[in-house]
C-alpha positions in Angstrom: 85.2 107.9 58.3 86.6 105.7 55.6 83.2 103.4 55.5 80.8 105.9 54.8 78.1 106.3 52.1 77.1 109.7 50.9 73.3 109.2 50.4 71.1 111.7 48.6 67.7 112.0 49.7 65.1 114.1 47.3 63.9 117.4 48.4 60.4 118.6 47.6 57.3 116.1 46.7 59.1 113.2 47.6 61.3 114.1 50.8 58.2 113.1 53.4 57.6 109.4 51.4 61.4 108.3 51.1 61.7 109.1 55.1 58.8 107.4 55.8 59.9 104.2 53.4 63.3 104.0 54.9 61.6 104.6 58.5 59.8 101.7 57.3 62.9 99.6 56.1 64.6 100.3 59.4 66.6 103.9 59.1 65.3 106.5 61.2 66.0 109.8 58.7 65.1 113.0 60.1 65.5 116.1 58.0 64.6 119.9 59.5 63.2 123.0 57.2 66.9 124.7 58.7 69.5 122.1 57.4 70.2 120.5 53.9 72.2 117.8 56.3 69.5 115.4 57.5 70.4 113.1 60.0 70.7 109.2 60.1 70.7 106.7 63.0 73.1 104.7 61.0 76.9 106.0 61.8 77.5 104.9 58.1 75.4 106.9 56.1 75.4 110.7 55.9 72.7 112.0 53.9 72.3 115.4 52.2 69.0 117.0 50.7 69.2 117.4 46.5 66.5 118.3 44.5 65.5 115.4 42.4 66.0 117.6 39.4 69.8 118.1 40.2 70.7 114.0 41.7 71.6 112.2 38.8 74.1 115.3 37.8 75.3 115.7 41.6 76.5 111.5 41.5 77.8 111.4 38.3 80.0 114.6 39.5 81.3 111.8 42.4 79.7 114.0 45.3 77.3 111.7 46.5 77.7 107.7 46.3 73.6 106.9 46.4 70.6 109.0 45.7 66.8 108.4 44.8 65.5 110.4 41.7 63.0 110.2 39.3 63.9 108.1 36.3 62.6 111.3 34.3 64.8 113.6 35.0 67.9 110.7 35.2 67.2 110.9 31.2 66.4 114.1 31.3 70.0 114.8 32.1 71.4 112.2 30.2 73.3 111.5 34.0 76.3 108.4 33.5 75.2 106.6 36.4 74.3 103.4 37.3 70.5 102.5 38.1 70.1 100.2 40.6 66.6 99.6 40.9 62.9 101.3 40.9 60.7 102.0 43.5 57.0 102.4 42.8 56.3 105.1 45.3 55.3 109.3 45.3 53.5 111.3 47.3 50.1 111.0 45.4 49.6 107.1 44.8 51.7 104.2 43.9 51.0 105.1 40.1 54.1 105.7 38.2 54.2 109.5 37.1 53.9 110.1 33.0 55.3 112.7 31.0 52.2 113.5 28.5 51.9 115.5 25.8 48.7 117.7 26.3 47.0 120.5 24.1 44.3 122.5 23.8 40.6 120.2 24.2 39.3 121.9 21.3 43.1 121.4 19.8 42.6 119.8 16.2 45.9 118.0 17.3 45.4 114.3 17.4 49.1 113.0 17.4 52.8 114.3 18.1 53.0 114.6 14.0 50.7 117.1 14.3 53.1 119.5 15.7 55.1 119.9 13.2 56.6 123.9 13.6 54.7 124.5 16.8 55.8 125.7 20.1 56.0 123.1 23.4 56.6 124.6 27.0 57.9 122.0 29.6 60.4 121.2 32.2 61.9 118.2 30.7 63.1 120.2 28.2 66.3 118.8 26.9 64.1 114.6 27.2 61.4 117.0 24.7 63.8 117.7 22.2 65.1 114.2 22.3 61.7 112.6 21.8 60.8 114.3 18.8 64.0 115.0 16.9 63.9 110.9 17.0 60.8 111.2 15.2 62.0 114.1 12.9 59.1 116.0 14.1 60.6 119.7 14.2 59.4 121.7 16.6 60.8 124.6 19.2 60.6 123.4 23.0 61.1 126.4 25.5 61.2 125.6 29.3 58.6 126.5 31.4 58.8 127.7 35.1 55.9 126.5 36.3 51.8 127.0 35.3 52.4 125.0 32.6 48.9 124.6 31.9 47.7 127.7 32.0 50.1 128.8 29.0 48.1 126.2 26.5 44.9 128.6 28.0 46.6 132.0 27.3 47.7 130.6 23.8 51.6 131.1 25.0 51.9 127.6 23.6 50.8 125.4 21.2 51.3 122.5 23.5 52.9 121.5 26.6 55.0 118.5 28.1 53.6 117.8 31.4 53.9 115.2 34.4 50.4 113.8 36.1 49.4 110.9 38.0 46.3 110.6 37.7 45.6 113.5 34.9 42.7 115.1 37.0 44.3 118.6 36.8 44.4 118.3 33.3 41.1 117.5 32.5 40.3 120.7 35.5 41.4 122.6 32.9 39.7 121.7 30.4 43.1 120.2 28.6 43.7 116.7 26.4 46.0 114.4 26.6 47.2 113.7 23.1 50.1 110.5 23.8 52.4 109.3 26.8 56.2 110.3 25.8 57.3 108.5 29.2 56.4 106.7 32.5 58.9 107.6 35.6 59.4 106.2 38.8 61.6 106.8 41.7 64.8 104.8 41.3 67.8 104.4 43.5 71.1 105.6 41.5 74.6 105.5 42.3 78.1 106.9 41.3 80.0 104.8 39.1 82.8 104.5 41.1 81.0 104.2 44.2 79.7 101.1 43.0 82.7 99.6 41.8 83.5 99.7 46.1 82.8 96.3 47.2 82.0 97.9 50.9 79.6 100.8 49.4 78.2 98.8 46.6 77.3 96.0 49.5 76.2 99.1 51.5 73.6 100.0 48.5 72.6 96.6 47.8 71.6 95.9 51.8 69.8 99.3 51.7 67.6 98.9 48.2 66.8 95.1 49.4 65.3 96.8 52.5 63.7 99.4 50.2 62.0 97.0 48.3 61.3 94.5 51.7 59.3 97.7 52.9 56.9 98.2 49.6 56.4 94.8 49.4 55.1 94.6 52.7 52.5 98.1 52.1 48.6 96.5 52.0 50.2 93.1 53.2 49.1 92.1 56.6 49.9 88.9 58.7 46.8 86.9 60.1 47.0 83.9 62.2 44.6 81.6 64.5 44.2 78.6 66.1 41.6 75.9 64.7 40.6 72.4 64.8 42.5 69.7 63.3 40.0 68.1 61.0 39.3 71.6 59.5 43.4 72.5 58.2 42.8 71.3 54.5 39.7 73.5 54.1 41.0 76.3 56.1 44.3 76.1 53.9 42.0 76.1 50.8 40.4 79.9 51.5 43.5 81.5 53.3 46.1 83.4 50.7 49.5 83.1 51.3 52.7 84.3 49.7 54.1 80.2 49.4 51.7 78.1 51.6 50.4 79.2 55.3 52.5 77.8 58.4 50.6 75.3 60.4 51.7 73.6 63.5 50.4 71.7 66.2 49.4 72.9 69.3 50.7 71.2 72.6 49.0 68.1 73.5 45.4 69.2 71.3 44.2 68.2 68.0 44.0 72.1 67.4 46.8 73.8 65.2 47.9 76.9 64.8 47.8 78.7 61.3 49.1 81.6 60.2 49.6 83.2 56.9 50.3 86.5 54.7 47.5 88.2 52.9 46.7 91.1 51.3 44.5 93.8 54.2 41.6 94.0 51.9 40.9 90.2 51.9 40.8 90.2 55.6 37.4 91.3 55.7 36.0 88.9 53.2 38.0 85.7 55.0 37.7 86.5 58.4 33.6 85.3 58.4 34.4 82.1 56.2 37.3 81.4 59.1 34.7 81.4 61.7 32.3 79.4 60.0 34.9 76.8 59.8 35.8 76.9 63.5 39.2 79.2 63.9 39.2 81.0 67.0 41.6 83.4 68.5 42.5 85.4 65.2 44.8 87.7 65.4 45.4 90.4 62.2 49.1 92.3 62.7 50.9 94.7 60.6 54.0 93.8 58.6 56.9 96.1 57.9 58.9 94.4 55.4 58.7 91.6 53.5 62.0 89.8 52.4 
């Protein structure tokens, strides 16, 4: 098929939440434990499972147009390809991830100077030499394979290079967090040349405004209602909006009709002061994207 983009959709922690976000943004991706191939109701994307690790190095080598990876390991690689945007989502929260560097609690180290001729396990290993040769802080990095934490515990390590969310498991193990060396988030990349294409970079462009239609819309809900006339102004006052709500006459009454974007958590909180104020009929609905 000469229009077709080649889209790369992470493997792992991330495969579920980028399914469900383009589910959301109106592709229907589905992806079997049997096939690296999943498949797309849109006859001009295929889409192939990489791990987010190995993306950014899979584009640049031209054999996908489009892939989502996280901007740590884009740098971790030092990948030639263009970013085209972030997208705050993961499997945990809508936190951005951090690369920290974490020792010991009892560790007398209070700053990265500190570890000057010590020995740092991670699996950003190549982003860890980077950070503190720019700092001329010489130290020997080794890659880790996993149980990162538990090396600092077995004294395999001086320190380690780790990625956390929320940095609960690292205080479950009784571990400190000594500085941030970098905050990551998902981010759709593409292949140089790909994006020179005016049909794929078009292509790209309609699917990462769609993206980014769908997490705007997440804890946004519509809410509308009808309600007297003579009670718009103060209604109008109380009810959040994006720009200003919609109001428009109903036939033949003096009641309008009002509707409006909000945030779900102030529905709760509104909703009574609406009724006090006369709106009847109020109707909360779900929003997919917001454009």
């Amino acid at each position: 098929m000469s229009n077709e983009l080649r889209l790369g959709i992470p493997k792992g922690s991330l495969e579920d939440a980028t399914v469900e976000l383009f589910c959301k943004a109106g592709w229907k991706i589905k992806t079997s434990s049997r096939s690296y191939f999943p498949t797309c109701d849109d006859d001009e994307i295929s889409c192939s499972l990489v791990r987010p690790q190995e993306m950014a190095k899979v584009l640049e080598r031209g054999k996908l147009d489009v892939g989502i990876a996280g901007r740590d390991w884009v740098r971790e690689n030092n990948s030639d390809v263009v970013e085209v945007g972030e997208m705050v989502y993961s499997k945990v929260s809508r936190r951005p991830a951090r690369w920290v560097l974490v020792v010991a609690q009892d560790s007398p180290v209070q700053k990265p100077e500190d570890l000057a001729g010590a020995s740092i396990s991670t699996e950003l290993v190549e982003f860890t030499k980077r950070y503190f040769a720019e700092r001329n802080i010489d130290v020997n990095v080794e890659f880790s394979w996993g149980a990162t934490e538990a090396k600092i515990l077995k004294g395999l390590c001086d320190a380690i290079v780790e990625v956390t969310e929320t940095g609960s498991t690292i205080k479950a193990n009784n571990l400190r967090i000594v500085c941030e060396l970098m905050e990551s988030v998902p981010v759709l990349i593409a292949n140089k040349e790909s994006w020179e294409n005016p049909w794929k970079r078009a292509k790209i462009e309609q699917i990462y405004t769609l993206l980014q239609s769908a997490l705007r819309a997440e804890g946004m809900v519509g809410l509308k209602m009808n309600a007297p006339g003579s009670q718009v102004e103060a209604i109008t006052r109380i009810l959040p909006s994006l720009n200003r709500p919609t109001v428009a006459h109903l036939y033949q009454s003096d009641w309008v009709s009002i509707e409006s974007i909000l945030p779900e958590r102030d529905v709760r909180r509104i909703v009574p002061e609406l009724m006090n104020l006369g709106a009847e009929g109020i109707v909360e609905y779900p929003l997919n994207k917001i454009i």
